[in-house]
N, C-alpha and C positions, 0 to 999 in steps of 0.2 A: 504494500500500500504506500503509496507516494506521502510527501509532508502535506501536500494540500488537502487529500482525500481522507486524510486522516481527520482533519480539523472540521471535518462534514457532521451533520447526523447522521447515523445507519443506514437509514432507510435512503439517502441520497449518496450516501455508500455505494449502495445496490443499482442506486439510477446511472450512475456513471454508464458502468456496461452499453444502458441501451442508446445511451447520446450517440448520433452521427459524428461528432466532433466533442469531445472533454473539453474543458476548458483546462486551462494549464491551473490557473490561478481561481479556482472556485469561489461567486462572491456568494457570502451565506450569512452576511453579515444582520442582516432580519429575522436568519432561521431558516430562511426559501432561498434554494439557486435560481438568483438571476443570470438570466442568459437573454438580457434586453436588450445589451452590449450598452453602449456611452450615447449612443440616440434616444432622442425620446420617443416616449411610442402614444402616440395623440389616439385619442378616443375617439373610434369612428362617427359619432352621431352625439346628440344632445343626449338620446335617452343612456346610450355607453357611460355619456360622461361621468351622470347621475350616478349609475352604477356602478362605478370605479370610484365615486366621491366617500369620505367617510359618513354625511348623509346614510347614501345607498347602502354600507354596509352594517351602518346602526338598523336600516331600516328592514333588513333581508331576514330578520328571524323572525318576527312578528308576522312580514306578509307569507311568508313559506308555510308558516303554523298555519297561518289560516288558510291558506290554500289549500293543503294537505288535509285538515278539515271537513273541509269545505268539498272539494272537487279530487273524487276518485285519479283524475288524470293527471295528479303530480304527483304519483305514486310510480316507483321503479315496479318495470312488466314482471310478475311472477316466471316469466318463461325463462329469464337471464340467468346461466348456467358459468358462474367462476370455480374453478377449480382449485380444490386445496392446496398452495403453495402455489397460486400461476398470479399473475400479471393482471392487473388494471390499468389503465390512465382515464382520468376525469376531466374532459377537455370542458372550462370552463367554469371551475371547480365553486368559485364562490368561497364560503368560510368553511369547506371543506365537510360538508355533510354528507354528502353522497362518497367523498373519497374515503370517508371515514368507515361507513356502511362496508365498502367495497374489502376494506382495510379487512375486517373482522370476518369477511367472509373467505378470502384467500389465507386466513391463518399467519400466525408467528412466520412463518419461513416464507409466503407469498408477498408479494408487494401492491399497494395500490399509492400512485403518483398524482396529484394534483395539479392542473397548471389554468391560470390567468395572468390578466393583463394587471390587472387593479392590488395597489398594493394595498390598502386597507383591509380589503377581503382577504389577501395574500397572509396578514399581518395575524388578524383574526385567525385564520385557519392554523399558522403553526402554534397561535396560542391554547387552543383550544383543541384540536383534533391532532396534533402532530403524534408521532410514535414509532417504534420502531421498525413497523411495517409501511408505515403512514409521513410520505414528505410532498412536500411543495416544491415546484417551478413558477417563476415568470419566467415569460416565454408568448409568442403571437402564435395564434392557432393558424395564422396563413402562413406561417413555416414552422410546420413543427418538427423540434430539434431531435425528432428518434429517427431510430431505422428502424429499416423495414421489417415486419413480422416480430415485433420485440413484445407484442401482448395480447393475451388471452380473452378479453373483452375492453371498452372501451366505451364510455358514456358521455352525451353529450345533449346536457338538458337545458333548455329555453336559453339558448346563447348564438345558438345561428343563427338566426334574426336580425342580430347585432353587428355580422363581421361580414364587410363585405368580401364580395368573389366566394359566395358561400358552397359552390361548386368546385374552385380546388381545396376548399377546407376536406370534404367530404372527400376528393379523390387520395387526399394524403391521408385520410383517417384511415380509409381502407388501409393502405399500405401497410401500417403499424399493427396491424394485425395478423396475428399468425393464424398458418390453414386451420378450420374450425374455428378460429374465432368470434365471437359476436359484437356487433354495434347496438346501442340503443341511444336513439335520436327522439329529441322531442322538441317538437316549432309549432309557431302558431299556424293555424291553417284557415280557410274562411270560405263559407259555403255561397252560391248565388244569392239573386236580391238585395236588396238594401244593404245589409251587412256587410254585405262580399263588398259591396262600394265603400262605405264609410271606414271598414278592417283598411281598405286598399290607400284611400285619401288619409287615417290618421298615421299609416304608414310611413305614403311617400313622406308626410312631414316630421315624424320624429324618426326618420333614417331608420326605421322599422321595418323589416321584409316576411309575406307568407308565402307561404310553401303549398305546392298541388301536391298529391301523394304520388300521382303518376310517374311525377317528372324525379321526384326523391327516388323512386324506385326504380326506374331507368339509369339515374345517374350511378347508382350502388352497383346494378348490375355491370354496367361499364366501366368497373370498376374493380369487378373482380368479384361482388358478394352474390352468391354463389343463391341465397334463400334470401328472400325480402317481403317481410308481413308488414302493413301497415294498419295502423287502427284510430279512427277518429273518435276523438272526447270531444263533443263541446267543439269550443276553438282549438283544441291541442289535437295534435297530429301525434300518433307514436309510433317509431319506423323501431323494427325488430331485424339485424342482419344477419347474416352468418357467411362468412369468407371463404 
């Protein structure tokens, strides 16, 4: 183990392996490897920004509770199959709730990775969910820093919306999963009628994007996933893949 790799947490220990590129000099100085490099990385839209702001991250546990309450459809699919000791990443991870779930589900010796833009949420999550199994990146989902086939499932909840070119987000996602592996994707979606216009209109303006299921499913399959189940809630779309 190198002098830097040492000065990691465990669990970002273990992430090294699946980076495209190490960093020489690991910055972990938050607790999360930054791999934002020395640019900054501006927030796509108003509503992004909100989200990235310490606002958005005071505000994320209170709307999530009642969501989940509330609405069946921000609930992780029952069909998502991680294996004891295999691989996660949390693309978009938030204060690391779903990476934390993910954490306990692959076991002591599995790993689950976290990665966003927004360092509050970033902040929040190694306070509160970090562990042994359990570490954070920042990092942009329109390059993401793994290679190819480095994980066993891979989750990506109500954040595509947000990043644009959310079609090569999606074609990299694949990538990073290994054969058998599964995606679970969740976007807003919006059906004809009035709806489907005002979803469309409060969109364009708050840099907000829906998703057809068709075309989700199309893009997966050209992409290499192999099975693709879609299921609409409500406004929420939930794409089930397997590689």
């Amino acid at each position: 183990m190198t002098t830097a790799a040492a000065s990691l947490p465990e669990a970002l220990v273990r992430a090294l392996p699946l980076l495209r590129v190490q960093p020489s000099e690991p910055r972990v100085e938050r607790g999360y490897l930054d791999l934002s490099g020395d640019e900054p990385m501006p927030a796509s839209g108003s509503i992004q920004a909100v989200w990235e702001s310490g606002i958005g991250a005071a505000l994320y546990d209170p709307l999530q509770a009642f969501a989940r309450r509330l609405f069946t459809f921000a609930r992780l699919p029952g069909s998502l199959r991680l294996p004891v000791g295999g691989r996660a990443l949390d693309i978009g991870c938030g204060p690391g709730d779903i990476t934390a779930a993910l954490g306990r589900a692959a076991g002591p010796h599995g790993l689950a990775l976290g990665m966003d833009v927004s360092v509050p949420m970033l902040e929040r999550a190694v306070r509160d969910k970090g562990a042994a199994n359990v570490g954070f990146l920042r990092a942009d989902a329109r390059q993401l820093p793994f290679r190819d086939a480095g994980f066993d499932l891979v989750t990506c909840v109500a954040v595509l919306q947000l990043i644009p070119e959310p079609r090569s987000v999606l074609a990299q996602t694949a990538s990073v999963l290994a054969p058998g592996g599964q995606l679970a994707l969740m976007v807003p979606t919006v059906r004809g009628g009035l709806f489907d216009r005002l979803a469309r209109l409060l969109g364009t303006a708050g840099e907000l994007q829906f998703f057809d299921p068709d075309q989700v499913a199309a893009d997966l399959h050209d992409n290499g996933m192999s099975t693709v189940h879609t299921r609409r809630h409500g406004p929420a779309l939930w794409v089930v893949a397997r590689r």
